[in-house]
Backbone and ligand atoms as CSV (ligand in chain L), in Angstrom:
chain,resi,resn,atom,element,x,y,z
A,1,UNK,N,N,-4.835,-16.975,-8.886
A,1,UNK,CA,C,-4.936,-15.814,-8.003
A,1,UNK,C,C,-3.635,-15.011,-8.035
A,2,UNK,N,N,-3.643,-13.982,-8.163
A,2,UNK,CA,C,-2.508,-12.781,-7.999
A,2,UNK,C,C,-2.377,-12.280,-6.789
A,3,UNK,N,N,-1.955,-11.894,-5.715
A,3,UNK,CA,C,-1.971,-11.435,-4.498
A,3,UNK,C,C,-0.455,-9.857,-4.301
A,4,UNK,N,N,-1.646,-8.878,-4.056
A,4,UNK,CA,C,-1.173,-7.977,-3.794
A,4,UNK,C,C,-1.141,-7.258,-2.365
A,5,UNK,N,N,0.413,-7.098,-2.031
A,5,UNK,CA,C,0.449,-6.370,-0.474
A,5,UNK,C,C,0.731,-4.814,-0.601
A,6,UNK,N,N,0.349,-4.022,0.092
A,6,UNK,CA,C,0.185,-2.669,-0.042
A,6,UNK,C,C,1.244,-2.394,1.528
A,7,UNK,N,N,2.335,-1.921,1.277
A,7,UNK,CA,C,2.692,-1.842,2.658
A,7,UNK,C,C,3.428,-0.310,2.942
A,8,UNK,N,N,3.478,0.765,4.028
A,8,UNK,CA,C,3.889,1.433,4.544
A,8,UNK,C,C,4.443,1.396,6.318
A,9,UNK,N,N,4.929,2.424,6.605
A,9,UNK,CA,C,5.327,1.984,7.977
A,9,UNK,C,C,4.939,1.645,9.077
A,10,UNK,N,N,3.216,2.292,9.368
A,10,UNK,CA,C,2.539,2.131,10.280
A,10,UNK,C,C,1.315,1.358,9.607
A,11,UNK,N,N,0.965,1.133,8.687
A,11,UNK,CA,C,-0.143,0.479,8.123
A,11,UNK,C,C,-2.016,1.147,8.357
A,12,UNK,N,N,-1.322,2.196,8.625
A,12,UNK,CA,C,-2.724,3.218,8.855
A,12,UNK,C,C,-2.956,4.889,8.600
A,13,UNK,N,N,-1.894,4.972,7.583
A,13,UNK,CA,C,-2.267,5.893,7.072
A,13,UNK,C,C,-2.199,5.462,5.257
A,14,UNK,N,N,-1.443,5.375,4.926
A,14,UNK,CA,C,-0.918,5.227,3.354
A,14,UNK,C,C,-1.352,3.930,3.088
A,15,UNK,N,N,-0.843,2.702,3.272
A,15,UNK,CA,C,-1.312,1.458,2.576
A,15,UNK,C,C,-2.566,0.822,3.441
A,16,UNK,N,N,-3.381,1.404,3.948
A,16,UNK,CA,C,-4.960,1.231,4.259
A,16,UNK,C,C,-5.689,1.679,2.855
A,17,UNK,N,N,-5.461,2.895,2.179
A,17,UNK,CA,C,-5.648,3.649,1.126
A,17,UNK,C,C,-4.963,2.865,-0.054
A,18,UNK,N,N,-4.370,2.530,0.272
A,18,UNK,CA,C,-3.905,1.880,-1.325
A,18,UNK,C,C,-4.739,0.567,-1.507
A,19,UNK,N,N,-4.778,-0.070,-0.475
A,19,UNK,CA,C,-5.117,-1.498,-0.116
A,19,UNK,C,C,-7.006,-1.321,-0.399
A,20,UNK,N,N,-7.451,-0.276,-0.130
A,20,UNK,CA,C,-9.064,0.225,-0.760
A,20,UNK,C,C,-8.972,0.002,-2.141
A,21,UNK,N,N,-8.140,1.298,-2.523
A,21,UNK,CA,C,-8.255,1.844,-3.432
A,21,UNK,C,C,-7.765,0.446,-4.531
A,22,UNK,N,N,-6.706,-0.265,-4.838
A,22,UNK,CA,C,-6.694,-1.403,-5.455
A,22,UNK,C,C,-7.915,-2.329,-5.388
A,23,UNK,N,N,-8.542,-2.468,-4.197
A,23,UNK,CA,C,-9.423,-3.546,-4.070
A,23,UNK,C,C,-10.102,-3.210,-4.620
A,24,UNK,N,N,-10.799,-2.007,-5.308
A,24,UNK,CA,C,-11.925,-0.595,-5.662
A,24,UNK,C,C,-12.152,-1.258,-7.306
A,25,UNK,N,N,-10.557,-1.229,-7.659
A,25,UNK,CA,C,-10.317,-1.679,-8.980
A,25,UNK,C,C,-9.785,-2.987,-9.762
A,26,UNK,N,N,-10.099,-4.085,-8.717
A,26,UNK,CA,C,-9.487,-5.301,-9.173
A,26,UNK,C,C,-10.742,-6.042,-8.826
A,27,UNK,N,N,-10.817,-7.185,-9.999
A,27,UNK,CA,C,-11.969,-8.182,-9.743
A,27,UNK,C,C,-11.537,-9.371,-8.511
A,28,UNK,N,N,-12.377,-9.214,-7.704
A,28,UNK,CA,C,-11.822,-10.130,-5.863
A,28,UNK,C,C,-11.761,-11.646,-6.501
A,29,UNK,N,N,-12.398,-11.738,-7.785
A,29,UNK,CA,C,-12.200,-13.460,-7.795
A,29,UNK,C,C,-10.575,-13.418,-8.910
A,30,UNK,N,N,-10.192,-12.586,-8.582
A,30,UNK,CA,C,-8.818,-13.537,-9.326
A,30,UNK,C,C,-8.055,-12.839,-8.328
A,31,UNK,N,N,-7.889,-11.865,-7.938
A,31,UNK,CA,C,-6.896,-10.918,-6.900
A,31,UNK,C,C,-7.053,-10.941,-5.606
A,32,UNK,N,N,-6.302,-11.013,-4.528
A,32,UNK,CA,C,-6.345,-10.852,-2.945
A,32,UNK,C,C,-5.482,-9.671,-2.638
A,33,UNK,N,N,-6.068,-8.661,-2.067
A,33,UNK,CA,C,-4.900,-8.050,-1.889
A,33,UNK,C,C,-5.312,-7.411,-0.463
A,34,UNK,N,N,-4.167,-7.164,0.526
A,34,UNK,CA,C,-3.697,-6.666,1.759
A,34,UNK,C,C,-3.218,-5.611,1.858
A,35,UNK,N,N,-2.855,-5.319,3.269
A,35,UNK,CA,C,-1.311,-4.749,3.501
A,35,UNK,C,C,-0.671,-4.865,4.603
A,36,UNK,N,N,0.283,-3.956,5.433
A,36,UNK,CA,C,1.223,-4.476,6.152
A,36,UNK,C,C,1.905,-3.021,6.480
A,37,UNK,N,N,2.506,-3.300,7.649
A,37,UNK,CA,C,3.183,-1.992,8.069
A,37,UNK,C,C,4.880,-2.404,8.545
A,38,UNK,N,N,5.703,-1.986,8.008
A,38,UNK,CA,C,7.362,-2.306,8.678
A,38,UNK,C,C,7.089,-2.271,9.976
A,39,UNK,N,N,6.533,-1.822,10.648
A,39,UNK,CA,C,6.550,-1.153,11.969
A,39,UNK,C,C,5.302,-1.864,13.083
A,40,UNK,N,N,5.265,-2.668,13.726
A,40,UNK,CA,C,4.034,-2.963,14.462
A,40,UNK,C,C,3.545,-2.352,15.016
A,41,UNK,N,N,3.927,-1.237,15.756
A,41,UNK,CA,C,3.593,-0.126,16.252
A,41,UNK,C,C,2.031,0.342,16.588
A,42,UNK,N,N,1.198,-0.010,15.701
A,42,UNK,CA,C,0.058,0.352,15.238
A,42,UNK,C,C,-0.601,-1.198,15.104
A,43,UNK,N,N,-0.141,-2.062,15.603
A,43,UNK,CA,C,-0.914,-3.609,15.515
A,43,UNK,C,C,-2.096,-3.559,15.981
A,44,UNK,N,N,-3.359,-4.313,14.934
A,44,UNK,CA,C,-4.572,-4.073,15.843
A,44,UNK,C,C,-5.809,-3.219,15.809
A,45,UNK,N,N,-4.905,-1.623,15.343
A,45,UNK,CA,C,-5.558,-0.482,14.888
A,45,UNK,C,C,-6.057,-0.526,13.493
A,46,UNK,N,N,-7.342,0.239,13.701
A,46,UNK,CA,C,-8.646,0.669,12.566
A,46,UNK,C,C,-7.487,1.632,12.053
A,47,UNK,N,N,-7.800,2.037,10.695
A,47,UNK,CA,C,-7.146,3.111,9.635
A,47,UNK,C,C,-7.085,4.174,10.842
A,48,UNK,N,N,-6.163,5.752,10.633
A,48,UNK,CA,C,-6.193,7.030,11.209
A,48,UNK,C,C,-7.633,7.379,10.812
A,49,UNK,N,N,-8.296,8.341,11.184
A,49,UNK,CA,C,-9.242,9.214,11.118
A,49,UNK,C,C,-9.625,9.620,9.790
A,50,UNK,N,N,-8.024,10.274,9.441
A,50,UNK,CA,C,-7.961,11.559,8.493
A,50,UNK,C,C,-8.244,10.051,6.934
A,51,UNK,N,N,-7.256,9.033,7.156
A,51,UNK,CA,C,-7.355,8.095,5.912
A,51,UNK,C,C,-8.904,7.519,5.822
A,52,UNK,N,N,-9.775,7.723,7.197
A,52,UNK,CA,C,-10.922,6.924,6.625
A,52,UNK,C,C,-12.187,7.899,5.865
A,53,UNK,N,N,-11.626,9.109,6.404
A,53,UNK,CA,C,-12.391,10.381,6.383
A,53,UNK,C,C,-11.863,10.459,4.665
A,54,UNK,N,N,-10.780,10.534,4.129
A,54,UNK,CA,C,-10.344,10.969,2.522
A,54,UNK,C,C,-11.393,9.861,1.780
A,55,UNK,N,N,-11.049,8.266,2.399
A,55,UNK,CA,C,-11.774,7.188,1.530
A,55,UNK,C,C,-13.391,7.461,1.851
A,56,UNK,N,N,-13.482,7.676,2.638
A,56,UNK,CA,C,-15.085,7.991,2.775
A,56,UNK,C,C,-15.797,8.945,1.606
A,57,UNK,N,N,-15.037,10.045,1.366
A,57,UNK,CA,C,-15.424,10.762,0.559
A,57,UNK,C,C,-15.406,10.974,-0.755
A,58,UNK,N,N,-14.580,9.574,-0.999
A,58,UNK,CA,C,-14.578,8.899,-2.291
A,58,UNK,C,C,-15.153,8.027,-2.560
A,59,UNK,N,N,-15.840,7.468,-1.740
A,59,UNK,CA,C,-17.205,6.475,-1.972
A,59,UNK,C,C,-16.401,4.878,-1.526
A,60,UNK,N,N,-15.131,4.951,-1.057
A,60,UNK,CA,C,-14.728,3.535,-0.097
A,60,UNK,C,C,-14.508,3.364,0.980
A,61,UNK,N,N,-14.830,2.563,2.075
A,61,UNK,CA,C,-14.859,1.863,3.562
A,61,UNK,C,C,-14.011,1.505,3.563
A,62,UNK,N,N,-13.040,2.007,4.373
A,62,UNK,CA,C,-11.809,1.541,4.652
A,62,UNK,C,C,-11.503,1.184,6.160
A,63,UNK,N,N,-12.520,1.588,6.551
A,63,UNK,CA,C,-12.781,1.318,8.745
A,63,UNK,C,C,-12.572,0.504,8.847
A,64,UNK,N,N,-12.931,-1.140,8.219
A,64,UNK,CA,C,-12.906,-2.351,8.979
A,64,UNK,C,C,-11.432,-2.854,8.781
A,65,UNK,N,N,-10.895,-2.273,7.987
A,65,UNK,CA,C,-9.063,-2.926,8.633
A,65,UNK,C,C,-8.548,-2.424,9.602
A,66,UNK,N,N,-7.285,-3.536,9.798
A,66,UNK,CA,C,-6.609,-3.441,10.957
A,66,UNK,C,C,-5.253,-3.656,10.544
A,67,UNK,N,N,-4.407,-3.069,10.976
A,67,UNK,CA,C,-3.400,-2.797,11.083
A,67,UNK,C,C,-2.647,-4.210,11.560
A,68,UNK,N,N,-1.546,-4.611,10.638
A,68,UNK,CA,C,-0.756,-5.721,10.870
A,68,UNK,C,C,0.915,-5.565,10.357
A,69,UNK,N,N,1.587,-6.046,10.995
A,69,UNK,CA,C,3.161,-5.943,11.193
A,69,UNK,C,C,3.531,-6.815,9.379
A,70,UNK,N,N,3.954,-6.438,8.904
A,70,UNK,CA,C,4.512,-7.787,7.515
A,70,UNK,C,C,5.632,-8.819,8.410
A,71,UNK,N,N,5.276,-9.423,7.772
A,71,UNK,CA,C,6.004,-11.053,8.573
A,71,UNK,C,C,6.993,-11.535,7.144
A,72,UNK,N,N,7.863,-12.263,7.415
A,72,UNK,CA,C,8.693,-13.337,5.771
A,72,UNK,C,C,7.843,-13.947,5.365
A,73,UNK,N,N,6.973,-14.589,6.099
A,73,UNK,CA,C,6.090,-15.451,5.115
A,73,UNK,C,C,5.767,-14.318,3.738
A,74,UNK,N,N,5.152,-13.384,4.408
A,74,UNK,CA,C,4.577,-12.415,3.323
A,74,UNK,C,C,5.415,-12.223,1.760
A,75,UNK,N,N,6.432,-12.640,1.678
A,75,UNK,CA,C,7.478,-12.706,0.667
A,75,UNK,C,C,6.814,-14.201,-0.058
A,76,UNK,N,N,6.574,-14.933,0.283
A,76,UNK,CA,C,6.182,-16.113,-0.318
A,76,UNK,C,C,4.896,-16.073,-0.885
A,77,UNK,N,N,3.899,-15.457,0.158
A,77,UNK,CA,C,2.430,-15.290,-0.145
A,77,UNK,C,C,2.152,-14.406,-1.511
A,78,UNK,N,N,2.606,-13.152,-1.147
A,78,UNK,CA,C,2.413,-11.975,-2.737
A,78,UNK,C,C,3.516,-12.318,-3.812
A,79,UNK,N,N,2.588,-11.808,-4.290
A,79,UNK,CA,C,3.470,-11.775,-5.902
A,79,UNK,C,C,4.242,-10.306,-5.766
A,80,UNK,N,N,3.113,-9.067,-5.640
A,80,UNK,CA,C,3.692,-7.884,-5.760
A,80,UNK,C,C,3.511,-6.924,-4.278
A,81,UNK,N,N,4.845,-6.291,-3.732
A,81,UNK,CA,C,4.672,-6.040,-2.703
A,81,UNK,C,C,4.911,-4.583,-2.883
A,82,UNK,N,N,3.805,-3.949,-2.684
A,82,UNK,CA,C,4.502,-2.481,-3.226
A,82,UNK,C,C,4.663,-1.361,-1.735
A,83,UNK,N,N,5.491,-0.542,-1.601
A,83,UNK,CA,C,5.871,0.133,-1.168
A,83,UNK,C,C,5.680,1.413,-1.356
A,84,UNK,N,N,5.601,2.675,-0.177
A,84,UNK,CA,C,5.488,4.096,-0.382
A,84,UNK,C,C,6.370,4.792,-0.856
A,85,UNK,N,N,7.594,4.397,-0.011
A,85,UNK,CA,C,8.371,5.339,-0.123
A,85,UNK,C,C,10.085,4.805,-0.139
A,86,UNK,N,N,11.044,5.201,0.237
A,86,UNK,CA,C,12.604,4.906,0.481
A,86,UNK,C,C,12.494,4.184,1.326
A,87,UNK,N,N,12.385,4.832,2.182
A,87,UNK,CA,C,12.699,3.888,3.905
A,87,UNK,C,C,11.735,2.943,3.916
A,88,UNK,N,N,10.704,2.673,3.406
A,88,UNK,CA,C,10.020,1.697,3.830
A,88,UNK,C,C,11.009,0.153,2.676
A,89,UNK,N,N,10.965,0.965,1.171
A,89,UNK,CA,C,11.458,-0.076,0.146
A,89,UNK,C,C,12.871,-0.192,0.577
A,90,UNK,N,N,13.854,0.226,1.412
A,90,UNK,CA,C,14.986,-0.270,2.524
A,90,UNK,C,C,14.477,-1.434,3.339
A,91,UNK,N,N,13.627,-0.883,4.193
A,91,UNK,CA,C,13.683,-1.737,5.323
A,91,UNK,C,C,12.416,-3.553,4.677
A,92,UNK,N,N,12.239,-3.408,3.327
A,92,UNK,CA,C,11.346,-4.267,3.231
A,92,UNK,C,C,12.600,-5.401,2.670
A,93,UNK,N,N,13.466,-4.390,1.619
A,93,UNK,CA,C,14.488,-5.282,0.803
A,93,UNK,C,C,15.238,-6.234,1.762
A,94,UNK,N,N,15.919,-5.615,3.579
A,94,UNK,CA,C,16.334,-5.806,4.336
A,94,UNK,C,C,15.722,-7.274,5.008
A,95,UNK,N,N,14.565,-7.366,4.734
A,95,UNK,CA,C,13.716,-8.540,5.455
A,95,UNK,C,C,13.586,-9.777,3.893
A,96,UNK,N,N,13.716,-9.048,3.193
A,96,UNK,CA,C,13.827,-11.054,1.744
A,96,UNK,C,C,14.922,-11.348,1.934
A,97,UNK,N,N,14.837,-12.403,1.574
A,97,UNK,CA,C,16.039,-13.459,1.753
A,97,UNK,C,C,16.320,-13.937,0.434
A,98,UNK,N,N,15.950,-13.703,-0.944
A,98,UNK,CA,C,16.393,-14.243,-2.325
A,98,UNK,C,C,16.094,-13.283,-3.014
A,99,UNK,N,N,16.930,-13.780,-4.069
A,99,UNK,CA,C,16.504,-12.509,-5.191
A,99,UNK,C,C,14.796,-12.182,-5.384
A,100,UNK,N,N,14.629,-13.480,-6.078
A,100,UNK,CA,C,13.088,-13.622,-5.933
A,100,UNK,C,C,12.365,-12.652,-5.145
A,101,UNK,N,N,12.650,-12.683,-3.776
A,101,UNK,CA,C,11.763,-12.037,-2.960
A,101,UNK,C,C,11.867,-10.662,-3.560
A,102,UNK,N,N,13.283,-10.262,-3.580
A,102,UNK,CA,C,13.724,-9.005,-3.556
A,102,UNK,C,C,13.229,-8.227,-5.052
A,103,UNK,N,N,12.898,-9.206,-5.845
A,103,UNK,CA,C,11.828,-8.420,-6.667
A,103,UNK,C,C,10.794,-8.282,-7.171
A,104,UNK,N,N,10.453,-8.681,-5.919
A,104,UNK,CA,C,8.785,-8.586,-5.586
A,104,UNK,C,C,8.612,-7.383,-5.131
A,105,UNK,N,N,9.286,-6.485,-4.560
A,105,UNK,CA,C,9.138,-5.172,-3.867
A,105,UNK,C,C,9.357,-3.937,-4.957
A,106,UNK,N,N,8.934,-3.370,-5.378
A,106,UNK,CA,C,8.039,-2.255,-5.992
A,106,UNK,C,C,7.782,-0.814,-5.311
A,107,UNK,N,N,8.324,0.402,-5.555
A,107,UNK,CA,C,7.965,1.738,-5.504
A,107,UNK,C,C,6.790,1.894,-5.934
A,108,UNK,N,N,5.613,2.558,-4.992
A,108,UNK,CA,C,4.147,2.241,-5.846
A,108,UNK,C,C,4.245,2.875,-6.547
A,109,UNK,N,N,4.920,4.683,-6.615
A,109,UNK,CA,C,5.090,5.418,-7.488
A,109,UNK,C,C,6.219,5.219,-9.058
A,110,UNK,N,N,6.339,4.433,-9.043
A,110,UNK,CA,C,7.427,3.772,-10.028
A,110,UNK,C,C,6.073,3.641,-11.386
A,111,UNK,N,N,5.365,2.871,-10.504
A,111,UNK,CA,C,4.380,2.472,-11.990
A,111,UNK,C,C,3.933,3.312,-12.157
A,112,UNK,N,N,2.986,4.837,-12.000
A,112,UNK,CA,C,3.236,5.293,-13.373
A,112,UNK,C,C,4.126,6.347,-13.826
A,113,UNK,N,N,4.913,6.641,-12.672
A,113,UNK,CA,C,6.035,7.473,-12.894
A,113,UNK,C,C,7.483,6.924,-13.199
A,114,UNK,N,N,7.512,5.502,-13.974
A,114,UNK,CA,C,9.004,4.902,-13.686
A,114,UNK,C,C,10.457,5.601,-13.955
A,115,UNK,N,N,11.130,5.718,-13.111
A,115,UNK,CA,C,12.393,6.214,-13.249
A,115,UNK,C,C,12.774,7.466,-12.237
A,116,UNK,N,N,11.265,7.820,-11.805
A,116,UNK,CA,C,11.180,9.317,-11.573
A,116,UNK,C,C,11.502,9.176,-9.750
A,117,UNK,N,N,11.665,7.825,-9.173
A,117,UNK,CA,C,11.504,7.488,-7.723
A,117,UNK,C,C,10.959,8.212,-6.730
A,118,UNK,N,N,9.705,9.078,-7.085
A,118,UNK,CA,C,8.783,9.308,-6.129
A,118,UNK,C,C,8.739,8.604,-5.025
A,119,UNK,N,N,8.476,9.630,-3.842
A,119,UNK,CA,C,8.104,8.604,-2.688
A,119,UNK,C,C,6.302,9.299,-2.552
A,120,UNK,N,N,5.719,8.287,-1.508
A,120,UNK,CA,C,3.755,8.918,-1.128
A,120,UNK,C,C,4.215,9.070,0.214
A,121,UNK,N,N,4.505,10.570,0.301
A,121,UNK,CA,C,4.994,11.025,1.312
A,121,UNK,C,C,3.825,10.540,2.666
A,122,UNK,N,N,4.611,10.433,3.763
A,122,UNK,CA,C,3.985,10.366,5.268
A,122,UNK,C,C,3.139,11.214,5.705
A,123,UNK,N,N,2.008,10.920,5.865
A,123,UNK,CA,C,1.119,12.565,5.938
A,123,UNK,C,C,0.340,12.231,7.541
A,124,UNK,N,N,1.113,11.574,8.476
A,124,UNK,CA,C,0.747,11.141,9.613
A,124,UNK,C,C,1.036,12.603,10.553
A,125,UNK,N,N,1.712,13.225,10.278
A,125,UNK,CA,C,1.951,14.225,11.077
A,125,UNK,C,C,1.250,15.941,10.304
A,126,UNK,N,N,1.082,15.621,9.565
A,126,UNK,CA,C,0.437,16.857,9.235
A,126,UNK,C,C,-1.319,17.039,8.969
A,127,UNK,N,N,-1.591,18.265,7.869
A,127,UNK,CA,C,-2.961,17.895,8.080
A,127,UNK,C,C,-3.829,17.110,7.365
A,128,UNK,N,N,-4.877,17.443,6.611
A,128,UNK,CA,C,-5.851,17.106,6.206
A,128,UNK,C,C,-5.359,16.807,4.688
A,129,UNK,N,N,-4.399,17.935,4.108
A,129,UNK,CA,C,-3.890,18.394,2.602
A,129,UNK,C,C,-3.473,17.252,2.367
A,130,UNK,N,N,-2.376,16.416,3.457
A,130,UNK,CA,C,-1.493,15.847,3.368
A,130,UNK,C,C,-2.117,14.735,2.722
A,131,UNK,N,N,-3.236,14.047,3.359
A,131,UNK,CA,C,-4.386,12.773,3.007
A,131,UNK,C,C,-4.856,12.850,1.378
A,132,UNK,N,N,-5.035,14.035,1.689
A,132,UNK,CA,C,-5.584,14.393,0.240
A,132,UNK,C,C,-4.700,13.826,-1.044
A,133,UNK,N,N,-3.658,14.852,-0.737
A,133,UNK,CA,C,-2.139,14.675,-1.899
A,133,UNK,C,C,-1.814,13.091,-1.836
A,134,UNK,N,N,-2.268,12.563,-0.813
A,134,UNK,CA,C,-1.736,10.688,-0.972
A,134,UNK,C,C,-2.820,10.443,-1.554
A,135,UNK,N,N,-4.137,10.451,-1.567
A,135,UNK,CA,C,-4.998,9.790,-2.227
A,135,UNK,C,C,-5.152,9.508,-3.414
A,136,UNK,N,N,-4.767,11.261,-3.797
A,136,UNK,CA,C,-4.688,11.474,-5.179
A,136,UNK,C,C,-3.239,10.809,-5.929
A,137,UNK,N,N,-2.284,10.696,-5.236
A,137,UNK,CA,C,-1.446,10.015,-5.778
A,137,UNK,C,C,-1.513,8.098,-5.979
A,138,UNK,N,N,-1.867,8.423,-4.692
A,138,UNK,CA,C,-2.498,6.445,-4.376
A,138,UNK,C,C,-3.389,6.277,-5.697
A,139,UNK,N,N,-4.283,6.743,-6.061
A,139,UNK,CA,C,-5.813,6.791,-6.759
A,139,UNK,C,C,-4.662,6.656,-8.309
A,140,UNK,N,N,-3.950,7.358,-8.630
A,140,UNK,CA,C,-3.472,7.453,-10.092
A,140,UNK,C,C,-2.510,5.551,-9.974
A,141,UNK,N,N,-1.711,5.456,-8.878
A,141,UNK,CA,C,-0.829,4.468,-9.180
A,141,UNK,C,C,-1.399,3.220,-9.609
A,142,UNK,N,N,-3.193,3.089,-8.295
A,142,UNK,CA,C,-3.324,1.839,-8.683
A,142,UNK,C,C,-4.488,1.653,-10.161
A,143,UNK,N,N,-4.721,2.953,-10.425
A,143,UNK,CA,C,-5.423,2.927,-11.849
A,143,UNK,C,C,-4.090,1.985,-12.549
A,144,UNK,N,N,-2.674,2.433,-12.855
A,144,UNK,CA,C,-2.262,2.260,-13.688
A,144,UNK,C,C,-1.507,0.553,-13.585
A,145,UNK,N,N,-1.710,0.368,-12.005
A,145,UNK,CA,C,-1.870,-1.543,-11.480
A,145,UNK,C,C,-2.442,-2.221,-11.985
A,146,UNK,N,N,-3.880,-1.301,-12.387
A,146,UNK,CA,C,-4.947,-1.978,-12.563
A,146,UNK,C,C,-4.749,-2.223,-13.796
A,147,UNK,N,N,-4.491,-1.368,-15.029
A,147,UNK,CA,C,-4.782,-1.841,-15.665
A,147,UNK,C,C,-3.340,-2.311,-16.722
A,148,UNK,N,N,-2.261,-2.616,-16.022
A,148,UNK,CA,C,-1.177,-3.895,-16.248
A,148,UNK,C,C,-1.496,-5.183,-15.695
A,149,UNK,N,N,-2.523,-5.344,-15.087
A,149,UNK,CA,C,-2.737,-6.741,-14.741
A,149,UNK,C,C,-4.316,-7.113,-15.431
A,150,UNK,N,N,-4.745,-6.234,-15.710
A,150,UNK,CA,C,-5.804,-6.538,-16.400
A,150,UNK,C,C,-6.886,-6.813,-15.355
A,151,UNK,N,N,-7.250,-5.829,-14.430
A,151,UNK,CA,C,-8.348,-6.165,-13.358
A,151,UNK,C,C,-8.413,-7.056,-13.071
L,1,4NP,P1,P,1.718,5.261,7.570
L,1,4NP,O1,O,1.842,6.583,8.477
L,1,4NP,O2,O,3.108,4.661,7.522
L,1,4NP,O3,O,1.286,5.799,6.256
L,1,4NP,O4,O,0.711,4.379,8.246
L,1,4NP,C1,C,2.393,6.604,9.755
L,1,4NP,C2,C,1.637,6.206,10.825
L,1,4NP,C3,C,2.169,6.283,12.109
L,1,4NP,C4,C,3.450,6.739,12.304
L,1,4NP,C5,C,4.206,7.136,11.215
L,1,4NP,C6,C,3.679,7.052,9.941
L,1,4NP,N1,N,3.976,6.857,13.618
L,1,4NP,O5,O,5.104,7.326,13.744
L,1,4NP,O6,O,3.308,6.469,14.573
């Protein structure tokens, strides 16, 4: 089994969408994959509106998650822990405790843009566009997840 965590700050806008969208494209009997928010803030909570409304209209259900805080264990559990943006791949590096851990954490935009350190900007405060422009960015990264691990 390979186990992938999808994590952003609140865990309900950006890595709800990634955490679909990977699952969309990976076979469930060899892969597990999650996600996680730096921030508990949002513990508990179904995806935002606007993230279930983008996956909806791409033909994935993303309603039945819930929103969960990343814990250390989570460093032990995944293999690959990917991240949105700066501040989140700060505050994740901030919480491993070994090298190991520490490179497990991943810019999602790295894979297929490497070098270029994109962040999947926060689109919690703006509108509808904002969902959009992450999807479409989410939608390209984990095509190119997908197919370095071989579905
Ligand atoms: P996410 O978006 O990190 O993509 O889930 C956010 C959700 C909530 C907040 C910020 C970002 N917030 O400040 O409550």
């Amino acid at each position: 089994m390979t186990n992938i965590l999808m994590i952003c700050l609140g865990n309900i806008c950006r890595s709800p969408l990634a955490e679909g969208l990977m699952r969309s494209k990976l076979n469930f009997t060899k892969f597990t994959i999650d996600s996680a928010g730096t921030s508990g803030s949002h513990k508990g909570q179904a995806p935002d509106k606007r993230s279930i409304e983008i996956a909806k209209s791409n033909g994935l259900d993303i309603s039945q998650q819930q929103s969960r805080k990343l814990v250390k264990e989570d460093f032990q559990k995944f293999d690959f822990l990917y991240v949105m943006d700066e501040s989140n791949y700060r505050d994740v590096l901030e919480m491993a405790t070994t090298e190991e851990e520490k490179n497990k954490v991943v810019k999602i935009l790295d894979e297929p843009f490497p070098g270029e350190h994109l962040d999947v900007p926060d689109p919690y405060y703006g509108g509808s566009k904002g969902f959009e422009n992450v999807y479409k960015m989410l939608d390209t990264a984990t095509d190119v997840i997908a197919k370095k691990l071989g579905n």
